[in-house]
C-alpha positions as CSV (number, residue, x, y, z in Angstrom):
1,X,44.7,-28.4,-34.0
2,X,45.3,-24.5,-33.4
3,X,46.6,-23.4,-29.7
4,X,45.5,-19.7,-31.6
5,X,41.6,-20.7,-32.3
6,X,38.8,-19.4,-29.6
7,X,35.4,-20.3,-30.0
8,X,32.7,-18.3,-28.4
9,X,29.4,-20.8,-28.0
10,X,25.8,-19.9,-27.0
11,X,26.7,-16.0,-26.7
12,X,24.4,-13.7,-28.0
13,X,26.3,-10.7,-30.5
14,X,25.6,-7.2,-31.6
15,X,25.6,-6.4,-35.0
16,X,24.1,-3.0,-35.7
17,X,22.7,-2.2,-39.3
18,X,22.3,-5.6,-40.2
19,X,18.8,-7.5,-40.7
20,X,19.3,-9.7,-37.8
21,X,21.4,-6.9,-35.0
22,X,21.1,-9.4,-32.1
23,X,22.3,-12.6,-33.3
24,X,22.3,-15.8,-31.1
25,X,25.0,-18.1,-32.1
26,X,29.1,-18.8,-32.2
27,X,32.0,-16.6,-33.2
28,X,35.2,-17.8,-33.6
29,X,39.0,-16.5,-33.8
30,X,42.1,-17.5,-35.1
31,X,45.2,-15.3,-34.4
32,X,44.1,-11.9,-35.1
33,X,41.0,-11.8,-36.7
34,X,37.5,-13.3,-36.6
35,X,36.7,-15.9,-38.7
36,X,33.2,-16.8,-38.3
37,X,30.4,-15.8,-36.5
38,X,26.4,-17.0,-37.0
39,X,24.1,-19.5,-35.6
40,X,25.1,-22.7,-36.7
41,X,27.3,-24.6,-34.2
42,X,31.1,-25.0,-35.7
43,X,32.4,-28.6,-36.1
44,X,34.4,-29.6,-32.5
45,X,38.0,-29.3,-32.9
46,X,40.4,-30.8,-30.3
47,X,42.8,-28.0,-28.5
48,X,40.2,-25.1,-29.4
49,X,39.7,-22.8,-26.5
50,X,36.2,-22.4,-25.7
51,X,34.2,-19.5,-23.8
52,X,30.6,-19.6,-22.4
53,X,28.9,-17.3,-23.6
54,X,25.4,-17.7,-22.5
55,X,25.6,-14.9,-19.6
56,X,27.5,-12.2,-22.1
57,X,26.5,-10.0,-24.9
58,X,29.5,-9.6,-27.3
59,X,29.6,-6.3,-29.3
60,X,32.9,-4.7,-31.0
61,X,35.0,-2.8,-28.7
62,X,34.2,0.7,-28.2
63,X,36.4,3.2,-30.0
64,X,37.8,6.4,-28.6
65,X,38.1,9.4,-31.6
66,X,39.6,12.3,-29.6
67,X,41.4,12.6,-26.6
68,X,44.4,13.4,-24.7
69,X,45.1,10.1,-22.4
70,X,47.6,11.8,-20.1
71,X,45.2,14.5,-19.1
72,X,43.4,12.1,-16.4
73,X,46.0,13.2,-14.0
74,X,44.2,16.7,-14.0
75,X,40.7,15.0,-13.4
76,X,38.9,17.1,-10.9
77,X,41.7,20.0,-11.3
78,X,39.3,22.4,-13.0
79,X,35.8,22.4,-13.4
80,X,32.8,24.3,-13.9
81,X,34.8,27.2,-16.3
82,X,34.3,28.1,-19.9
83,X,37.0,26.3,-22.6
84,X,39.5,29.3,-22.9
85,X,39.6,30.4,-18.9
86,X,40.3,26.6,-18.4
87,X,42.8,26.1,-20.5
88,X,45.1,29.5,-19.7
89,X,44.7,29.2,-15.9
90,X,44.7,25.7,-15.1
91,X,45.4,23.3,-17.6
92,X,48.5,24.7,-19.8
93,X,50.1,25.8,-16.3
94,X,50.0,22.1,-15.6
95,X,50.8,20.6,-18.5
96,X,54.0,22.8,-18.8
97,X,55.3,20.6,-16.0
98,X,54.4,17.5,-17.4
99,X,57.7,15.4,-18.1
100,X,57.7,12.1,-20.4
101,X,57.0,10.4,-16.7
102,X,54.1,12.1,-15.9
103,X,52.8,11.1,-19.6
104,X,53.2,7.8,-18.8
105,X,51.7,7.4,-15.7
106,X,48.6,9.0,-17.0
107,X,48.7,8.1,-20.0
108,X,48.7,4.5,-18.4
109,X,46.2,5.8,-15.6
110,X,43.6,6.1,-19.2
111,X,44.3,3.0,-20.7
112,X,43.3,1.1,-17.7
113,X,40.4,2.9,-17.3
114,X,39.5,2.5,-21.2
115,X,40.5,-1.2,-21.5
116,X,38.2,-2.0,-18.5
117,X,35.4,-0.3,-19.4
118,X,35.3,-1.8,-23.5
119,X,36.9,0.6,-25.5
120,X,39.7,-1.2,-27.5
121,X,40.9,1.6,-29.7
122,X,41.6,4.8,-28.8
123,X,42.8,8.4,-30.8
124,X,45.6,10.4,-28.9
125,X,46.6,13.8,-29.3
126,X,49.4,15.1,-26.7
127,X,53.4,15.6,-26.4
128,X,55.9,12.9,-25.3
129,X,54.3,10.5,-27.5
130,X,56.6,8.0,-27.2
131,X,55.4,7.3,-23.8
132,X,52.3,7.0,-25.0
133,X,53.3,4.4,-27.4
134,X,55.2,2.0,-25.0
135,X,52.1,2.3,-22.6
136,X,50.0,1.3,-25.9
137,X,52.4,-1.4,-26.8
138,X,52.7,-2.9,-23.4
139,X,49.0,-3.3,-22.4
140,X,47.6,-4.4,-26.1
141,X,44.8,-1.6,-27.0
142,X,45.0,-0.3,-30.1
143,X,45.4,3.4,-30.8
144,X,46.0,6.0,-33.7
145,X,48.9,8.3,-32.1
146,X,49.9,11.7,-33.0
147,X,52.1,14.7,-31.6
148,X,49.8,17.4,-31.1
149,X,51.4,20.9,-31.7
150,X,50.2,24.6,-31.0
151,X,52.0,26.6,-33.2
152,X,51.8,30.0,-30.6
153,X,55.6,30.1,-29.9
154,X,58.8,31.0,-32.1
155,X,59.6,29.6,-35.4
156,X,62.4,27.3,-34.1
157,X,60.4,26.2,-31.8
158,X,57.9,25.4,-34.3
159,X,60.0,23.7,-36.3
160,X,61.4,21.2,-33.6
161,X,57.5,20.3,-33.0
162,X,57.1,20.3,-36.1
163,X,59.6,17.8,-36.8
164,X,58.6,15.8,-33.1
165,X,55.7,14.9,-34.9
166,X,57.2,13.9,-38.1
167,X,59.6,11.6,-36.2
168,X,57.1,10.3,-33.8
169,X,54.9,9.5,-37.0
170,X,58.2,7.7,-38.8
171,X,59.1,5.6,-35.7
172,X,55.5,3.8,-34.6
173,X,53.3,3.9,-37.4
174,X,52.4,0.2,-37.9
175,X,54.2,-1.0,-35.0
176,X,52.9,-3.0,-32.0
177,X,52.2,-5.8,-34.4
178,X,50.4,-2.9,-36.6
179,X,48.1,-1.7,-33.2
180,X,49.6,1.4,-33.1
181,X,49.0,4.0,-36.5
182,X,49.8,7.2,-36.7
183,X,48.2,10.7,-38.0
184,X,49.6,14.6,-38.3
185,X,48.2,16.7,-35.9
186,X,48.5,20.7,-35.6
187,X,46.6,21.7,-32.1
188,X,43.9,23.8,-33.6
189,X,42.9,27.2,-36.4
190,X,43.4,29.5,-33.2
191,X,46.5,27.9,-32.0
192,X,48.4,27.7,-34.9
193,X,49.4,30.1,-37.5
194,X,48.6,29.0,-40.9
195,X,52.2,28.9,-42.2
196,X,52.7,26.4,-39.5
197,X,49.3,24.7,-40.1
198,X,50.4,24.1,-44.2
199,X,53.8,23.1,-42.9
200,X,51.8,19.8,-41.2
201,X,49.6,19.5,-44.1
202,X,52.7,19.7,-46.1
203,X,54.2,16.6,-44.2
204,X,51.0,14.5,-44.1
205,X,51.3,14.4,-48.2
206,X,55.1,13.5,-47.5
207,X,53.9,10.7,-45.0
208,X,51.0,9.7,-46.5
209,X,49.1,10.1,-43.3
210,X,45.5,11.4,-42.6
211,X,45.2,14.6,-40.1
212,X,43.4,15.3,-37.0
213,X,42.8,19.2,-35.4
214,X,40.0,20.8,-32.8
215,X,38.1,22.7,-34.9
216,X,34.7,24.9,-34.0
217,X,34.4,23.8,-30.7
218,X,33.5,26.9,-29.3
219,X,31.0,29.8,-30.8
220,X,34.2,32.4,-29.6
221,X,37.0,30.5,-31.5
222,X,34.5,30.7,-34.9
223,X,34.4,34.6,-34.1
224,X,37.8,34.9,-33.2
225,X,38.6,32.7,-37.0
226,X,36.9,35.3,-38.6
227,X,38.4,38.2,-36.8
228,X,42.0,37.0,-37.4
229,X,41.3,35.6,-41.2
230,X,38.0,36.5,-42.4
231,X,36.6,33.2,-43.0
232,X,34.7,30.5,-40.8
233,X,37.2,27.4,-39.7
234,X,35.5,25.3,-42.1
235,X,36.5,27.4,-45.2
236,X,39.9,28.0,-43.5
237,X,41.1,24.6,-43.1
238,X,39.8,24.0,-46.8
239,X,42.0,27.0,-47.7
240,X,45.0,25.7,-45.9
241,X,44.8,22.6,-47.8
242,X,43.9,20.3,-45.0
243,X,41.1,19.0,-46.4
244,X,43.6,17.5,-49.3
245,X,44.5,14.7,-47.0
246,X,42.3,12.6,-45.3
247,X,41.0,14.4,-42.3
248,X,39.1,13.8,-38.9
249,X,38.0,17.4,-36.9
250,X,37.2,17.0,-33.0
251,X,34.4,18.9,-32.2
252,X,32.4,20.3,-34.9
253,X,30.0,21.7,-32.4
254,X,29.2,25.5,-34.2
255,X,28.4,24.9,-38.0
256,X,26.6,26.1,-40.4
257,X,24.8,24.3,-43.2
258,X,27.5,25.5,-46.1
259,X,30.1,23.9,-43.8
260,X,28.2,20.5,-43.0
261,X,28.1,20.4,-47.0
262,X,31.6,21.0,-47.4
263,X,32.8,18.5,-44.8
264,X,30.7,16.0,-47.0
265,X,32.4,16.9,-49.9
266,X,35.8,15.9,-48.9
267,X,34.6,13.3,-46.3
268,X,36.2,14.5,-43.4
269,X,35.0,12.8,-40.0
270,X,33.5,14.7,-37.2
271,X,34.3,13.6,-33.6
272,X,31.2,13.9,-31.5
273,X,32.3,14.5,-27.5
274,X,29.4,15.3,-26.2
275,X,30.3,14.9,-22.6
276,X,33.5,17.1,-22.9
277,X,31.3,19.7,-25.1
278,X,28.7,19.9,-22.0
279,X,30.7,20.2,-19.3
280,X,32.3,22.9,-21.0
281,X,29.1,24.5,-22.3
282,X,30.2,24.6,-25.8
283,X,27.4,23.4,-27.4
284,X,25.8,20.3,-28.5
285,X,26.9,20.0,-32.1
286,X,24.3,19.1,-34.8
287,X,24.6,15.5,-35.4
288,X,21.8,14.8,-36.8
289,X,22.2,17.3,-39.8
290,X,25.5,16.1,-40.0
291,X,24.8,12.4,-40.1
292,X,21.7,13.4,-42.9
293,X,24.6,14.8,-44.9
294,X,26.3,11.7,-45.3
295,X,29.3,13.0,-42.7
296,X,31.3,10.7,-40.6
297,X,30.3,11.1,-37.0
298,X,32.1,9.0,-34.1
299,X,32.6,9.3,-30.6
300,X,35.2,11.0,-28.4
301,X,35.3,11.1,-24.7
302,X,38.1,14.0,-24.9
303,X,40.6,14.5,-21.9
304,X,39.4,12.9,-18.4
305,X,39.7,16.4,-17.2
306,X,36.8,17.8,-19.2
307,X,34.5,14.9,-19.0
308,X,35.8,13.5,-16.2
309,X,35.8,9.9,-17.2
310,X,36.7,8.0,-20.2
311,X,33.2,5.9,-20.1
312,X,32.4,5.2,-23.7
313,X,28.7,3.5,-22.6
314,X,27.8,7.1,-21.2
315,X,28.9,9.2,-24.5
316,X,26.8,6.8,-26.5
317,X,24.2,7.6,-24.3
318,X,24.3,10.7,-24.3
319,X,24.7,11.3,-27.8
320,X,21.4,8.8,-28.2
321,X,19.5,11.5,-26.0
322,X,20.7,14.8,-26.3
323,X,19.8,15.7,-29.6
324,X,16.6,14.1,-28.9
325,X,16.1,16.6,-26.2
326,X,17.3,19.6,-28.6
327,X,16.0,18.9,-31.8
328,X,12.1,16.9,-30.1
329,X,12.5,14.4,-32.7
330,X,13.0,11.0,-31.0
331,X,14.2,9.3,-33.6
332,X,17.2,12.2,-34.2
333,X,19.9,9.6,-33.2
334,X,18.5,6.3,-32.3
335,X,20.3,3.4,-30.4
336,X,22.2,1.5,-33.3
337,X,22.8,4.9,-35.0
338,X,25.0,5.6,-31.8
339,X,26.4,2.3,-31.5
340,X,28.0,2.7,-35.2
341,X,29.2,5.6,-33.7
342,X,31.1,4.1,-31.1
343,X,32.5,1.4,-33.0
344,X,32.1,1.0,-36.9
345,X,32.1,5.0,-37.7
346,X,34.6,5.2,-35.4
347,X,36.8,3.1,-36.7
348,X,36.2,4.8,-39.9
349,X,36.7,8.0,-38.8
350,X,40.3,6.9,-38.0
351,X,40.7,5.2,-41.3
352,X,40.6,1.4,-39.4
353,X,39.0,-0.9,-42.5
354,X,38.9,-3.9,-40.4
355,X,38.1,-2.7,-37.0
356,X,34.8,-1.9,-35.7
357,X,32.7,-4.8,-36.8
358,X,31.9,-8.1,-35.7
359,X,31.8,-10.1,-39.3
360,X,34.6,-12.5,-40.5
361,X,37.6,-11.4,-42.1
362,X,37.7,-8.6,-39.0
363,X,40.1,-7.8,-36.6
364,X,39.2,-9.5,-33.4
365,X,38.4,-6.2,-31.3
366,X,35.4,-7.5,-29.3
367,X,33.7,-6.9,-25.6
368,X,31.6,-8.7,-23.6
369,X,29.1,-7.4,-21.2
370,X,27.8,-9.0,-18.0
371,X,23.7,-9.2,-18.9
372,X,22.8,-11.4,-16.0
373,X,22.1,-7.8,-14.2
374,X,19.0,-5.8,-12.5
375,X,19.7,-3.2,-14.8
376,X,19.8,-5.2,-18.2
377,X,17.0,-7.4,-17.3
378,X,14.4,-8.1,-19.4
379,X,16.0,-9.2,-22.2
380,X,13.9,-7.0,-24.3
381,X,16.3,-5.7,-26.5
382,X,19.7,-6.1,-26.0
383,X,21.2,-3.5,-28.3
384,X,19.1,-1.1,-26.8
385,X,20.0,-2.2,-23.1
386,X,24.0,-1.5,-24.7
387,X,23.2,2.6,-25.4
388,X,20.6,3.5,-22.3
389,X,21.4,0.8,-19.9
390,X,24.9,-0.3,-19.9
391,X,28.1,1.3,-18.0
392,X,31.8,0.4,-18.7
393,X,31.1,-0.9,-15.4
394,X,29.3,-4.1,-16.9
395,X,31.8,-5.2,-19.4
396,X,33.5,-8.4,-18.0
397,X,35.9,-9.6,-20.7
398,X,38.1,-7.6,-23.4
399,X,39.7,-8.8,-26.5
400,X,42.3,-6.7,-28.4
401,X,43.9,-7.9,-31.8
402,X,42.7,-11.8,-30.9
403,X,44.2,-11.2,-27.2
404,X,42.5,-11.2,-24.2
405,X,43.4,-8.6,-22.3
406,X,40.8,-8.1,-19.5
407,X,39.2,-11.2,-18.1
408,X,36.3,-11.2,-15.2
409,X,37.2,-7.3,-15.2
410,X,40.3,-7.6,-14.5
411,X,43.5,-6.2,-16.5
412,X,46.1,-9.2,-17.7
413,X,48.5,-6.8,-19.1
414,X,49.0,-3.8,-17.0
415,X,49.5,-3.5,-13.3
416,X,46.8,-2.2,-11.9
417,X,48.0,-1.3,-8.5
418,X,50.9,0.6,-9.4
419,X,49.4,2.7,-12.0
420,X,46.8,3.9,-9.1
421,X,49.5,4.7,-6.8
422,X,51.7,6.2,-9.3
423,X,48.9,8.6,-10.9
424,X,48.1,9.3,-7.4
425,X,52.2,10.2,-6.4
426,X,52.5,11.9,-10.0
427,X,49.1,14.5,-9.5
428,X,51.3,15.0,-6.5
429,X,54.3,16.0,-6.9
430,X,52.9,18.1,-10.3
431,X,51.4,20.2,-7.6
432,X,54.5,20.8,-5.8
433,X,56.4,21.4,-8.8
């Protein structure tokens, strides 16, 4: 008998790229990880938790390659600008106030949102990151967590971030019974120098840590990289020696073919946020030709303040049917293409091996999704109804690391109703700062 054994019966499960991707059966978990799933019934075991799954689709939770959690408190604070306007006149005013509260609080504000709405893993890129960390560690997501630093200041002050990062990377990486990783993260090409861009890759060989950076999000950042240091971001980062380290790039929207190939060549992940990249009228980057060249491409929602939510369900969707629209293939990126994006790539992209997959031997990172809805009825095709039909809305149950952690939508480990009030009292006072 095993107080730590769930068994899931009668649910149907999503298993993209495999010969059968909507199975009918039984999963079960012990402890952490899954440890069977098909359609033959398991033996009944007295003490075993059982779940009825006969109204649910299970799929592995969603996983979130770029962002910047705290940023929801500036949802709705500026909209409808281009990238660099946006970021000089409203957001880095703001953030300049933030304190290691105001991190937490929406840092927290995110990770309800996200656990709620099915994604179980999340990338973060911001400053106070030891906030972040306690929020991550207290409500039992999983996330890859790194001190993002923009090099466009003094050397000392360079130096301290420099070393913020190092220490933040020291203190959590494998912590939060191994939830929480770690990764090296210098802002961006046009926001730091590239003394202080080898000085990170320079520590990630130290660490023996993989790096993350914007890169080519914009067509004027590409011009201004070749302005300031004659060569295309792509060839500059490969200069710098990033691409020596394992490496995941946010963004990726303006490339050209000789880059695509030499992001192959090194393997280095491209984090796909198409919402963010719209809203922003950046671009729509070329996923398709990057996906063709054998590239890494996941899913980011980026900060709630250029998306303006964290809803996983819509970036899949939107990735499934903007590059139709752009390229008039239908087929460019089809439904289980973009739901390896959201979870298996993903997971990938942030060097996860056991995440991202419902298969035994896995970490038990799983959703479930309400199907017994107008809007997923017929039961057609159910992995289809997950990319063009579903919400974060429909998700009904979340397990993180063999924990549940939202049940009948609700959230076991945070408290919702002081988060809302607090994010509300935090956007607040910011303003009257």
């Amino acid at each position: 008998m095993s107080s730590n054994k769930t068994i899931i019966l009668n649910g149907r499960f999503l298993v993209p790229g495999s010969l059968k991707p909507v199975l009918s059966g039984y999963m079960t978990i012990e402890d952490d990880l899954i440890t069977y799933i098909g359609e033959d019934k398991p033996a009944a075991e007295e003490g075993v938790l059982s779940v009825d799954g006969s109204r649910l689709l299970f799929m592995p939770g969603l996983v979130n390659t770029h962002g910047h959690a705290a940023m929801s408190l500036l949802r709705g604070y500026g909209d409808d600008m281009v990238l660099q306007t946006w970021l000089q006149e409203k957001m880095w005013p703001m953030e300049a106030k933030f304190t290691g509260n105001d991190v937490y609080w929406g840092t927290a504000l995110s990770v309800l949102e996200m656990l709620k709405g099915g994604t179980t893993t999340f990338l973060d890129m911001y400053d106070h990151m030891d906030r972040v960390a306690e929020v991550t560690e207290l409500s039992g997501i999983r996330a890859v967590l790194m001190r993002g630093a923009i090099g466009l200041c003094p050397e000392d002050v360079q130096n301290q971030k420099l070393a913020e990062a190092v220490e933040f990377a020291r203190s959590w990486h494998g912590k939060a019974d191994g939830r929480i990783t770690a990764m090296l993260s210098p802002h961006a090409p046009y926001t730091c120098p590239p003394d202080f861009f080898m000085k990170f890759v320079q520590a990630a060989h130290d660490l023996d840590l993989p790096m993350h950076t914007h890169m080519s999000e914009t067509r004027h950042e590409v011009e201004q990289n070749v302005a300031d240091y004659g060569l295309r971001p792509v060839a500059h980062l490969e200069k710098l020696g990033m691409f020596t380290r394992p490496s995941l790039i946010a963004h990726g929207v303006h490339l050209n073919d000789e880059e695509i190939e030499i992001l192959a060549k090194y393997n280095v992940g491209v984090s796909h946020n198409p919402g963010s990249n719209l809203k922003l009228a950046s671009g729509v980057a070329r996923v398709p030709e990057l996906l063709k060249a054998g590239v890494k491409v996941s899913l980011g929602t980026d900060g709630a303040a250029s998306n303006n939510n964290l809803d996983m369900f819509e970036e899949m969707r939107l990735a499934a049917l903007i590059h139709k629209g752009v390229s008039g293939d239908p087929t460019a990126v089809p439904a289980p293409e973009a739901l390896l994006m959201a979870t298996e790539y993903g997971a990938s992209s942030i060097y996860l091996a056991n995440v991202g997959r419902l298969a035994a031997g896995m970490k038990a990172d799983f959703i479930a999704i309400d199907i017994d809805q107008p809007h997923l009825l017929p039961h057609s095709d159910l992995l289809s109804h997950a990319v063009y039909s579903a919400s974060a809305k429909d998700v009904a149950h979340v397990w993180v690391n063999g924990k549940q952690v939202v049940k009948d939508g609700q959230c076991l480990t945070l408290d919702e109703e002081e988060i809302r009030r607090k994010a509300q009292e935090t956007f607040e006072s910011l303003l009257r700062r």
